[in-house]
C-alpha positions in Angstrom: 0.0 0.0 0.0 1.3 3.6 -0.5 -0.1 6.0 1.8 -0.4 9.4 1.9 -0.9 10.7 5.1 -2.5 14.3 6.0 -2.1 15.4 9.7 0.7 15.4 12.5 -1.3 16.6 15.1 -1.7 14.6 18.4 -2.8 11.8 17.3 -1.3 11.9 13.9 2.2 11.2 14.3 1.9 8.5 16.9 -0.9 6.7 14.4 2.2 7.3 11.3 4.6 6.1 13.7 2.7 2.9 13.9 2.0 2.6 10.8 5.3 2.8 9.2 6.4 0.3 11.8 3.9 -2.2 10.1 6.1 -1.8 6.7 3.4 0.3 5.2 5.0 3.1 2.3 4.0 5.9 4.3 4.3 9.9 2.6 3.5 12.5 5.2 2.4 16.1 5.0 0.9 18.7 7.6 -0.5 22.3 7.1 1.5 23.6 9.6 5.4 22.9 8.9 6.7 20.4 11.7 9.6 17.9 12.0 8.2 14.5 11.8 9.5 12.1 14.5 9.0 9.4 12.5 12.4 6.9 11.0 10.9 5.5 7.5 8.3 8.0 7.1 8.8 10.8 4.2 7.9 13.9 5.3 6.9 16.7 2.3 6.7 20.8 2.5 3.9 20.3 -0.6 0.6 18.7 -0.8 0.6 17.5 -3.9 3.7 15.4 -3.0 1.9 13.7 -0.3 -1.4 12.7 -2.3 0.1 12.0 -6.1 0.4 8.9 -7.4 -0.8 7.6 -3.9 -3.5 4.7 -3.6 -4.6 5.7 -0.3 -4.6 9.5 1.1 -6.0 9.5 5.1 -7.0 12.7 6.4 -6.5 12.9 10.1 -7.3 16.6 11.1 -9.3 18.9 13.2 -12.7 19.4 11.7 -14.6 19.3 8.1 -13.5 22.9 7.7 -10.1 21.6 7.5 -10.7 18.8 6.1 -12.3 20.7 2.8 -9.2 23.1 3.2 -6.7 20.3 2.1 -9.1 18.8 -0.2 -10.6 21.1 -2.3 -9.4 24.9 -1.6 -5.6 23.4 -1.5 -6.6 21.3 -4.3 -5.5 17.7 -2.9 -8.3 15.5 -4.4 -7.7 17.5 -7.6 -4.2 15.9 -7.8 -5.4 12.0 -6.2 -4.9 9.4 -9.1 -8.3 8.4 -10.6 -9.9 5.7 -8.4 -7.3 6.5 -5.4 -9.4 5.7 -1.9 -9.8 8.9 0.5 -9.7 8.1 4.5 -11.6 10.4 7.0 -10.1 9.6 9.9 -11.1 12.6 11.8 -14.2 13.7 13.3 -17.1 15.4 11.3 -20.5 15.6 10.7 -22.5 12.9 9.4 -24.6 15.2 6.7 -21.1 16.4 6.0 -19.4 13.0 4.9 -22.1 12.3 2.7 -21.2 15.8 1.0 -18.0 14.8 0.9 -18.6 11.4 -0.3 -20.3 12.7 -3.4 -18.2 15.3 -4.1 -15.5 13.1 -3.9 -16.9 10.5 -6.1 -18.0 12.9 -9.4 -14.0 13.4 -9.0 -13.4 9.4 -9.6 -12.6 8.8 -5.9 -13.5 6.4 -3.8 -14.4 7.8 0.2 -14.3 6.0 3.2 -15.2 7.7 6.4 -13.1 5.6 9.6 -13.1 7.9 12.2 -11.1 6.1 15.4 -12.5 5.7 19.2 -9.2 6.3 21.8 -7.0 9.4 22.5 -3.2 10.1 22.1 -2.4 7.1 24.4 -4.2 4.1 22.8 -2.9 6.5 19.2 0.6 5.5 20.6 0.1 2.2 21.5 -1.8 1.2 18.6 -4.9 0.3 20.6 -7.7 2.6 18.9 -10.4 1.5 17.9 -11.4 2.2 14.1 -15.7 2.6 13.0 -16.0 2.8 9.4 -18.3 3.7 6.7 -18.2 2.8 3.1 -17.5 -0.1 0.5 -16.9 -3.6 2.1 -14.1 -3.8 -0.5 -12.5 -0.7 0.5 -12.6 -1.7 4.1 -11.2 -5.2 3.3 -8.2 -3.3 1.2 -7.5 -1.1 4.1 -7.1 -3.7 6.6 -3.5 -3.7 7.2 -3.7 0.2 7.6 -6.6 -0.4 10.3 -4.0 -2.9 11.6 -1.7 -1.1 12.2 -3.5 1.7 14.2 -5.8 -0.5 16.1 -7.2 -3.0 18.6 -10.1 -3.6 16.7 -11.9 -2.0 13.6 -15.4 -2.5 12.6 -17.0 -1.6 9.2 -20.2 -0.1 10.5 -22.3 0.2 7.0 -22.4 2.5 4.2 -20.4 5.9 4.0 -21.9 7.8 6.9 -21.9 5.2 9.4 -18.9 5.9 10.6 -19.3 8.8 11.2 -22.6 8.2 13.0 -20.9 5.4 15.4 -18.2 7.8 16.6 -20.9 10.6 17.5 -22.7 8.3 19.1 -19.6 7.5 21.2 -18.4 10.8 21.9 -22.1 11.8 22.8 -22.5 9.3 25.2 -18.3 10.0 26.3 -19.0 13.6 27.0 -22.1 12.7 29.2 -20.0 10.6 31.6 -17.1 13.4 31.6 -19.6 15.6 32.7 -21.6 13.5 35.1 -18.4 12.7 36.3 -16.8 16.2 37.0 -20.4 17.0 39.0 -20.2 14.2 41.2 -16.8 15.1 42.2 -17.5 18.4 42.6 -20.6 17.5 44.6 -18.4 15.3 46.8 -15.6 18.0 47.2 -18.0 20.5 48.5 -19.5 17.5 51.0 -16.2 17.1 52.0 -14.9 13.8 50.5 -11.3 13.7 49.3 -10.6 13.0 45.5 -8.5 10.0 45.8 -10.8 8.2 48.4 -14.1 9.0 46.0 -11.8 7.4 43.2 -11.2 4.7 45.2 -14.6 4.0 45.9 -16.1 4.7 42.4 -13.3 2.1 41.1 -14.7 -0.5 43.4 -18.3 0.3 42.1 -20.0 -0.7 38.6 -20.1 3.3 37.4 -15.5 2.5 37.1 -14.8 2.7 33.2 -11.4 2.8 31.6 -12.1 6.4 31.1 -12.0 6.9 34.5 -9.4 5.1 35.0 -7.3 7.0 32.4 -8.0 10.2 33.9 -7.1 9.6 37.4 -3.9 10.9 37.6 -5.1 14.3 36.3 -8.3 14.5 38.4 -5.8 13.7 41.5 -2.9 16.3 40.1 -5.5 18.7 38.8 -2.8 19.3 35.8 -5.0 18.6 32.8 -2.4 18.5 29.7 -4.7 17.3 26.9 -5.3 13.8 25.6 -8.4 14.4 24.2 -9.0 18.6 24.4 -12.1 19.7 25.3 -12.7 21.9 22.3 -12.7 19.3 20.7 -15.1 17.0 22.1 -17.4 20.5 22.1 -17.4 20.0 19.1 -18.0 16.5 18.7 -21.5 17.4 20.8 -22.7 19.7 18.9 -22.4 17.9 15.8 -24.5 15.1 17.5 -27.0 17.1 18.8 -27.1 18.5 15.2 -27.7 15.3 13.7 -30.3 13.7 16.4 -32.3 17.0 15.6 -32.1 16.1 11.9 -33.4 12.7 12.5 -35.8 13.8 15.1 -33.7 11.7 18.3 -34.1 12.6 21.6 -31.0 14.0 23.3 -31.7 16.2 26.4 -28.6 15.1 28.7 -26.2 15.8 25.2 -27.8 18.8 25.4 -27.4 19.5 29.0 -23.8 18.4 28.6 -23.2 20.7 25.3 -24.1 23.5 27.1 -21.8 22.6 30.1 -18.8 22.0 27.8 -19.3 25.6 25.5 -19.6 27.3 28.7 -16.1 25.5 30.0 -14.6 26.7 26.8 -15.6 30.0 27.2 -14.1 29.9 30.5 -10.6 29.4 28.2 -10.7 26.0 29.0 -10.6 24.6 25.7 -7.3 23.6 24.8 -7.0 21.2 28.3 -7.9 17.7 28.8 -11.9 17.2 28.2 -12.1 16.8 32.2 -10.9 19.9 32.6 -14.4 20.8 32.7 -14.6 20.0 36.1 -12.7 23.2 36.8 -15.9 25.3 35.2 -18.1 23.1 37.6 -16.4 24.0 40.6 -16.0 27.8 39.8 -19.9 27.4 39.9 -20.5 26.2 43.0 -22.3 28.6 45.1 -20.5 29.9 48.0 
């Protein structure tokens, strides 16, 4: 397979690090000029280098307004072989994969949307968990890329369906961050030290591997971002857009949406998503 890869963010670079490990013909380029950390990768100052002549180009950025950035206003799927396969690896809308789907295919390419479940840890350790949407065949040719990445991957359905499984995660994720963040605020202000409420709620069915991940921050309230809580903002909103499309219920998404854009205002945005927790407790009424 030769891979061109779009996105050293975060995630990105430990996801090409892995992936080069696996023997994979990796070409790398990101929009922001950065010294790749990566033996065996090729790293490349212009687009077009990273995307010509390659069979599969993965796009593993912040949002759909990048995403259409790289591929139509820099002119990326303008330069894609006929037939090449495009990967959506990051996180957007599900009425705006379709779009890109179609646009996509009146170009000759082929789409897959495979958005991935984990955060930079499971990225370095190659333990994310890939949902994707789009051709059975294309998700059979990518296997080895998924592979390489992940734990497990899982072709959901049709093009979309990715997109709508990792909403549907990140909804129901950013509930429990929330929920989480009040009940430890709720037990602060009752007088319960963190670490002994940790120590309970780990000896209690409610204990997740989320909460497990995050105990060290919670306990050293330093909240250096895995997963930032922009971004998972984000993520809620476009869920809540899409259960209104489809007429779904959501009032605790909603509850939690408003929590989160609230936190963000509160220039909490660029910290771990339970940094929200901090906006919680600068409510509590004294």
């Amino acid at each position: 397979m030769k891979l061109g890869w779009i996105g050293l963010g975060n995630m990105g670079v430990p996801m090409v690090r892995n992936i080069v490990g696996a023997g994979i013909d990796v070409v790398a380029y990101n929009r922001t000029q950065r010294t790749l950390p990566v033996e065996g990768a090729q790293l490349v100052t212009a687009l077009g280098d990273a995307v010509r002549d390659r069979e599969v180009v993965v796009l593993m950025v912040s949002d759909v307004a990048a995403v259409r950035d790289i591929l139509f206003a820099q002119g990326a799927a303008a330069q894609m072989a006929k037939g090449a396969l495009v990967v959506n690896m990051s996180t957007i809308g599900v009425d705006e994969t379709l779009a890109l789907a179609q646009e996509l295919r009146s170009l000759d390419l082929r789409f897959v949307d495979a958005p991935v479940l984990g955060s930079v840890k499971p990225a370095e350790n190659g333990l994310l968990t890939v949902v994707a949407g789009g051709d059975a065949e294309d998700f059979d040719m990518l296997k080895p890329l998924f592979d390489a990445v992940a734990k497990a991957a899982f072709h959901i359905g049709p093009c979309g369906k990715g997109a709508t499984m990792k909403l549907l995660v990140n909804a129901y994720l950013g509930v429990a961050v929330e929920a989480l963040g009040e009940c430890l605020t709720f037990g602060a202000e009752n007088g319960l030290a963190t670490a002994l409420m940790l120590d309970v709620l780990q000896n209690s069915a409610v204990w997740s591997p989320m909460i497990a991940g995050k105990r060290d921050m919670l306990l050293e309230q330093a909240y250096d971002a895995q997963f930032a809580l922009r971004h998972l903002t984000k993520d809620l909103g476009l869920a809540v857009r899409q259960a209104s499309s489809v007429g779904a219920p959501m009032p605790a998404v909603d509850a939690t949406l408003d929590a989160f854009r609230s936190a963000v205002d509160a220039g909490l945005g660029n910290r771990d998503m339970v940094a929200v927790i901090e906006y919680l407790k600068a409510q509590v009424r004294p």
